[in-house]
C-alpha positions in Angstrom: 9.7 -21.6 -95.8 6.1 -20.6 -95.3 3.9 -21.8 -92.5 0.2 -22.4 -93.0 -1.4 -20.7 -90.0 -4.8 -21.8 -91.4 -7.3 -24.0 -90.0 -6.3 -27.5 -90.3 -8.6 -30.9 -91.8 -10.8 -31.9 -89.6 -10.3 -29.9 -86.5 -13.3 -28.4 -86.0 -13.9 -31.6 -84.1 -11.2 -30.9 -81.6 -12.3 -27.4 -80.5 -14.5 -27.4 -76.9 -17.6 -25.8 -77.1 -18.8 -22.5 -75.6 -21.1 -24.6 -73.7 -18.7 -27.1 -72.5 -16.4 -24.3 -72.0 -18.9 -22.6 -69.4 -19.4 -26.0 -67.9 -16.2 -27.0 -67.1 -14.8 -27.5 -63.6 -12.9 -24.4 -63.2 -15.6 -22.3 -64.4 -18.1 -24.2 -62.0 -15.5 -23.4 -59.1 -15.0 -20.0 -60.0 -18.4 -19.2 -60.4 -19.0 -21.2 -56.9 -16.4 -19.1 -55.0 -18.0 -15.5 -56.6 -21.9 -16.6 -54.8 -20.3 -18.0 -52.1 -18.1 -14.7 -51.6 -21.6 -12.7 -52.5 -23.4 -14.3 -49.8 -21.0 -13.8 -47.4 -20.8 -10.1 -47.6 -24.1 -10.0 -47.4 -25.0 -11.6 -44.7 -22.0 -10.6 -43.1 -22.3 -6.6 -43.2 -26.2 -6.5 -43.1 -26.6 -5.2 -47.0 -30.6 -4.0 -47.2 -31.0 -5.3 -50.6 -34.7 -3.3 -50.7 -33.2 -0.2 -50.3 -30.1 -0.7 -52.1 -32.3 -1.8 -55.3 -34.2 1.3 -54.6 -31.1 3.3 -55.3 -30.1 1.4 -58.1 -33.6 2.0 -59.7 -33.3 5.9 -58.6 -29.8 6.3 -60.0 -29.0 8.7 -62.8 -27.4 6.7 -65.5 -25.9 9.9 -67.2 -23.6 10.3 -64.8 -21.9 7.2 -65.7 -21.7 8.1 -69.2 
């Protein structure tokens, strides 16, 4: 008995989208929750965002390598 794990007639139709998929409501939550989560820490523990770009920009990217 072999199964046909190919794609079927017609079902291209029935797959979402990338776009739809990054639009959907628990992406949108998700990605709500993350800012809201960002801003909090930031506001909450006083993050100089100046300086800390500064040392981003300054930062040796071999060291990550």
């Amino acid at each position: 008995m072999a199964y046909d794990m190919g794609p079927q007639e017609g079902a291209e139709g029935n797959t979402p989208s990338v776009l739809r998929r990054i639009i959907s409501l628990p992406a949108m939550v998700s990605l709500v929750l993350a800012v809201l989560f960002l801003v909090f820490m930031i506001t909450r523990f006083d993050v100089d965002l100046g300086e800390m770009w500064e040392r981003v920009k300054n930062a040796n990217p071999w060291y990550l390598a």
